[in-house]
N, C-alpha and C positions, 0 to 999 in steps of 0.2 A: 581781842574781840571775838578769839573764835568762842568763848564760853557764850556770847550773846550768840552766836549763828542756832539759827531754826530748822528743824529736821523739815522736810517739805512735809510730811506727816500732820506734823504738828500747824504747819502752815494751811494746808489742807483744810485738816478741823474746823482752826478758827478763823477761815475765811468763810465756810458755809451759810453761815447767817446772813455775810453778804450775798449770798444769793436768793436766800429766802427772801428776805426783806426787800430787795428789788424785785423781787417776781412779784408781791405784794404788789412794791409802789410803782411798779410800770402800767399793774392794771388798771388800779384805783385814776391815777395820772391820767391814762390817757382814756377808760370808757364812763367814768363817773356824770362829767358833764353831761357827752354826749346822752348816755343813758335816761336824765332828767330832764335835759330840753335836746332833744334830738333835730335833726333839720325840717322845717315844717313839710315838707314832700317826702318824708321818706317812710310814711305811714305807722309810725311809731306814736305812742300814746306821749304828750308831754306830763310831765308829771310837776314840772317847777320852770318857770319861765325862764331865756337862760340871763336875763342881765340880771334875775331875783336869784337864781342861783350861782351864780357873778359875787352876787353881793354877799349870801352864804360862805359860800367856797372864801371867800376875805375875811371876814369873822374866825372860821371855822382854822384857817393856815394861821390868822394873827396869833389866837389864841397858842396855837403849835409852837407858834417863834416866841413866844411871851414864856410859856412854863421851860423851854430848852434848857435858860443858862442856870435857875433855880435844881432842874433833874441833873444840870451838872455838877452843882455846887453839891447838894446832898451825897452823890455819888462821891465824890473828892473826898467828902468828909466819914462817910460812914465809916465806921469799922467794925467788923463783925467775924464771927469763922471761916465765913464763907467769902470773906474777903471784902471790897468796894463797888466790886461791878455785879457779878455773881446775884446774888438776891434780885437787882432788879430786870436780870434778863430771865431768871426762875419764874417769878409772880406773876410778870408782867404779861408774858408770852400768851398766856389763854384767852386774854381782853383784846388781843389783837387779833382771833382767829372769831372769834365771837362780833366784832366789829365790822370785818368782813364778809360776812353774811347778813351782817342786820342791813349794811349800807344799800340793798336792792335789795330790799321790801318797802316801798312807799305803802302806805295804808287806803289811800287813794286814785282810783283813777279821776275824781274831776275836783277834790278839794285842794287847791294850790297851799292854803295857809296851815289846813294839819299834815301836808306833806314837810313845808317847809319846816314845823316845830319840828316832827319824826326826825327829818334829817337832818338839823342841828344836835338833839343829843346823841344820834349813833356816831357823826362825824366826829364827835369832840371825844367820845370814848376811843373811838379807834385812833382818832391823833394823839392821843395821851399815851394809850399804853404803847404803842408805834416809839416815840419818843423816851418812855425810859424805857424802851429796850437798847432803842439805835443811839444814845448819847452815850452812855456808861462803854455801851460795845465802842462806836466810834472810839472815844477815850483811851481802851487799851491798846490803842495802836503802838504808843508810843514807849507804853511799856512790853509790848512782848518785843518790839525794835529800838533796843535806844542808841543806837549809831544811825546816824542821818542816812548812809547808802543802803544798810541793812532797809531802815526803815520805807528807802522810795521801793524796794525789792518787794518788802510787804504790801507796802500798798498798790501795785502794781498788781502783785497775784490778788489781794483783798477786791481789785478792781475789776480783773478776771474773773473771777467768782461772780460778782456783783453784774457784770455783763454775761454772763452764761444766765443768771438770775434773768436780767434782764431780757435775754433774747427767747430764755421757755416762757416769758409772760409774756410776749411780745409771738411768739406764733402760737403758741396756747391760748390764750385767754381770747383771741377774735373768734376762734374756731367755737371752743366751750359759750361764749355770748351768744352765740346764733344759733348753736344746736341743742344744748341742755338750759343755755338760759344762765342770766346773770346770780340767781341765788348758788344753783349748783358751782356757777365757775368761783364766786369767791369762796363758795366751803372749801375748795379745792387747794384753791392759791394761799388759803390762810391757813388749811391743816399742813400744807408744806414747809410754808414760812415758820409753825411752828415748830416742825420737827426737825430743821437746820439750827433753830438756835438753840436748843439742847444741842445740836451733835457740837456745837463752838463752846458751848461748856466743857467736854472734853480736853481743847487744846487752849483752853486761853489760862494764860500766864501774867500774873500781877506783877508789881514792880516791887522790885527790894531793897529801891534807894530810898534814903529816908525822907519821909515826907512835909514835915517841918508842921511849926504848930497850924492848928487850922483857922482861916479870918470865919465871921459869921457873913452869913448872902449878902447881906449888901456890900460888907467891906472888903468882899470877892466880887463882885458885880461893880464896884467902885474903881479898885485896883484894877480889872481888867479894859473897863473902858477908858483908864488912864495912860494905858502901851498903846500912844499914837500907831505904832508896825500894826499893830494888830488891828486899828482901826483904819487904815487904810487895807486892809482885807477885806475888813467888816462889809465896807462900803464898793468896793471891787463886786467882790460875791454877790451882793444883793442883787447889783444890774445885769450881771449874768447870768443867772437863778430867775431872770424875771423871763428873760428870752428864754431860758433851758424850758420852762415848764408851757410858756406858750408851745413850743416845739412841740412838744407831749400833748397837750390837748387840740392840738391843730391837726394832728395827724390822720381821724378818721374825716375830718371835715375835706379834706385836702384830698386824702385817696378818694375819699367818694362824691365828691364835689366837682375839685379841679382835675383829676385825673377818669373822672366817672369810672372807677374800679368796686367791687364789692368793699361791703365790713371785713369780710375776709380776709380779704388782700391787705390790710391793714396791718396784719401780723408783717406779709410777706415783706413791706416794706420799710419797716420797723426792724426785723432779722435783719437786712443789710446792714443799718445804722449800725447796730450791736456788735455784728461780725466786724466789720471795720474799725469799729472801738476796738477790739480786742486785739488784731493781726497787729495794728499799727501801735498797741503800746510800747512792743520790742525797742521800736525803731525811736519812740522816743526816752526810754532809757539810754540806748545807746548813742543818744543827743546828749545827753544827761553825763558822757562823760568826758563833753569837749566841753562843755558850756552849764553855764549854770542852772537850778531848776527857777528862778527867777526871770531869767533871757527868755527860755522854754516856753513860761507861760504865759509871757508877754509876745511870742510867735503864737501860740495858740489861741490866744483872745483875736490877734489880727487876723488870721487864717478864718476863725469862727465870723468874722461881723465881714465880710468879704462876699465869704457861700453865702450868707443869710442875706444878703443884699441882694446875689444873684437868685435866690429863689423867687421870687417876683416874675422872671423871667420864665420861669419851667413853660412851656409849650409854646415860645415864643421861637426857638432855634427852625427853620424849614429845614426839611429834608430830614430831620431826627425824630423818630417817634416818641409820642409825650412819654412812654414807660423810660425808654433809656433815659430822656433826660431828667427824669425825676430819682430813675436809680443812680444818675453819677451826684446828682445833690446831696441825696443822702447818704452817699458813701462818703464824699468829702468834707460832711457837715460830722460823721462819725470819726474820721480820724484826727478831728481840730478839738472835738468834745471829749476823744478819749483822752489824748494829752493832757488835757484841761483837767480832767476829772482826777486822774492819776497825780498829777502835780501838784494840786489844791491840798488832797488832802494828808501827802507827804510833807508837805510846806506846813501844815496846821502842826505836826512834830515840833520841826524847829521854832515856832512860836511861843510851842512851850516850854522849850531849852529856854529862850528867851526871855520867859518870864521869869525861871527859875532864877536866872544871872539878877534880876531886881530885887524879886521878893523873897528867897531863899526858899522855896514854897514849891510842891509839885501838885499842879492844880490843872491837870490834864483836860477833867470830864470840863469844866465852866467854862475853856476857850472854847473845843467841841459844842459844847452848848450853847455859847454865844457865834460860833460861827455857824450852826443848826438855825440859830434864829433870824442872820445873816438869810440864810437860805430859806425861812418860813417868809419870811418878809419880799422877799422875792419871788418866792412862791404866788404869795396875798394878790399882789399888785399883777402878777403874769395871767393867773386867775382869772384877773377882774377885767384887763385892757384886751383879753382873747376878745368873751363874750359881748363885748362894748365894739368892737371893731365887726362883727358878724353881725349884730342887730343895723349900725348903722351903715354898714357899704353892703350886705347882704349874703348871703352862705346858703345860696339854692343855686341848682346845675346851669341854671339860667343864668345867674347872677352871683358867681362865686368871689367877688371884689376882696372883701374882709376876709377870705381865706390868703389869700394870696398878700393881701396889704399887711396881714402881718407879718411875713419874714424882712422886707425892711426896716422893719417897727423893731423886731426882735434883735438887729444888724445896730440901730441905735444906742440899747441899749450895754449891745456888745459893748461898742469904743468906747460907751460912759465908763465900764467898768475898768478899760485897759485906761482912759488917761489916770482916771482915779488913781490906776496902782503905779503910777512913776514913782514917787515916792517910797516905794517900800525896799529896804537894805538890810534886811534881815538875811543873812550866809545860810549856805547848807552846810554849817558848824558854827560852832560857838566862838571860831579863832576868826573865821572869816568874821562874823557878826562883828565881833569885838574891834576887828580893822575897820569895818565900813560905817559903824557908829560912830567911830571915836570913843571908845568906852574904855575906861582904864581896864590893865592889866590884874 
């Protein structure tokens, strides 16, 4: 196994892009909404109603979750000089920096209906080319790690990365919103984004087992939602992706609602989250070697719908001022999410081992893509039940109900996703699998 070990160099490189692309998706995430229906008092022009742009933002993620397992499939299938993955993070990379910039220019200050067209097509360019850049990337995880520990290691540093991404867009992007303004902040975040994923062209490494003949899209899209393991992920993910992204778009409403802190401060308390994710990854790898990464992320679902239940509570504690207890929330809602995050998508590996054991087939990018669409779909619907829970309990300093009603909404969706996953006995090897399925030798 040492010919598979990875120089940190090389790990380096091709975790970059995880950063870029979450400095991206942290902004987009969490100042998008706000940006086009902002809170009625907070003197900010609306530019799109927020349950109309509710309903956008659903459209706009379906669509995302809909083209995923297709850019995985063709990824799987290409073959070319330059490899499988390679071309589509080359072409793609410019339409997502371009995306980025169109997405705050509404044409409009008082026409709601040519805003809403405007921002349907820049939304679906930049969820497109976003998408085949981040499936085919997703995808070679498992070829630059194809030993299961090698691989929770990669995605672990892949997740580090992705949270250092995370936490520049996260105290960057509230600062640049309020002082240069939302056009200049995304030229920024998207000439960045672009320039990490060239630097992960550098270190990414394709795979050089042999890949067996190729199905066409449906009879990969067929085969795949026929590995029941996989579809109990499928449906896990989604309920938690639904909560993950309310969390993301809750975040300015909540600092400057229920905590009446600036936009600013929004970065500050979003940096916790991140920091937290990342200190406390160590600690659950080093869980990782008593216990399996299935236990792991069945602790981590419970630990996440737990805090998210107790957020409800933030300023209800006497005697503790509402900052600390909003910062131990979100410290402890970071180290259940970063678990979570790290495990998932080391877990997505061994699903593709998995596959391979059925179909003789190494068909990386279409699970990545169907567990992408897993996540657009929970995206869709996290979306839609924010802006529906603000309009109807309220999200003004006076009346911050829907702010706060949502984290045990988000706590619900958590436990959906953990009973979902009892079920799933897929090993972190192909000898455990092989025991826990009962699958011939």
């Amino acid at each position: 196994m040492e010919k598979n070990k990875l120089p940190f160099r090389r790990i380096a490189l091709y975790s970059s892009a995880s950063a870029g692309l979450n400095i991206l998706g942290i902004t987009v995430s969490t100042w998008l909404l706000y940006f086009y229906s902002p809170p009625p008092d907070s003197g900010r022009p609306t530019y799109i109603p927020a349950v109309t742009m509710g309903l956008l933002l659903l459209i706009a993620t379906f669509w995302d979750a809909v083209i995923d397992p297709f850019i995985g499939h063709y990824s799987d299938t290409l073959r070319s000089r330059w490899g499988r993955r390679r071309p589509f993070l080359i072409f793609a990379a410019p339409f997502i920096l371009l995306g980025s910039i169109l997405l705050w220019t509404p044409p409009s200050l008082t026409n709601y209906a040519l805003n809403a067209i405007y921002f349907m097509a820049i939304i679906l360019i930049y969820h497109t080319s976003y998408s085949l850049v981040g499936i085919p990337y997703d995808a070679s995880l498992p070829e630059m790690a194809p030993e299961t520990h090698a691989r929770l290691g990669l995605s672990y540093w892949k997740s580090v990365f992705g949270i250092i991404g995370v936490l520049i867009g996260s105290l960057v992007a509230a600062p640049l919103f309020g002082s240069i303004g939302p056009v200049a902040m995304g030229a920024v975040v998207g000439g960045v984004g672009v320039v990490t994923i060239y630097i992960t062209l550098l270190g990414l490494r394709e795979t050089e087992r042999p890949l067996g003949e190729p199905m066409s899209a449906l009879e990969g899209l067929k085969a795949t939602f026929q590995n029941k393991q996989f579809l109990i992920m499928f449906f896990s993910t989604l309920f938690v992706h639904i909560a993950y992204q309310m969390v993301l778009a809750n975040f300015p409403y909540f600092v400057t609602l229920v905590l009446r802190q600036t936009e600013g401060d929004v970065g500050i308390y979003q940096g916790v989250l991140i920091i937290c994710m990342a200190l406390t990854g160590p600690i659950w790898m080093w869980f990782n070697r008593k216990y399996s990464q299935r236990i792991l992320l069945n602790a981590s679902m419970i630990l996440l719908g737990i805090i998210f239940a107790l957020g409800f509570l933030v300023g209800a504690v006497d005697g503790v001022s509402l900052s600390i207890q909003a910062y131990v929330l979100v410290a402890l809602i970071g180290t259940a999410l970063g678990g979570y995050l790290i495990l998932i998508y080391a877990m997505m590996g061994n699903v593709v081992d998995y596959d391979e054991m059925l179909t003789n087939r190494r068909r990386e990018a279409i699970y990545y893509g169907t567990f992408s669409f897993a996540i657009g779909l929970g995206t869709s619907v996290g979306t839609l039940i924010l802006p529906l829970l603000l309009q109807t309990f309220g999200y003004t300093q006076a009346n911050p109900l829907g702010v706060r009603l949502a984290f045990p909404v988000m706590a619900v969706f958590i436990f959906l996703g953990y009973f979902l996953f009892q079920k799933y006995r897929i090993g972190d090897t192909p000898e455990e699998t092989r025991k826990n399925l009962n699958m011939d030798h």
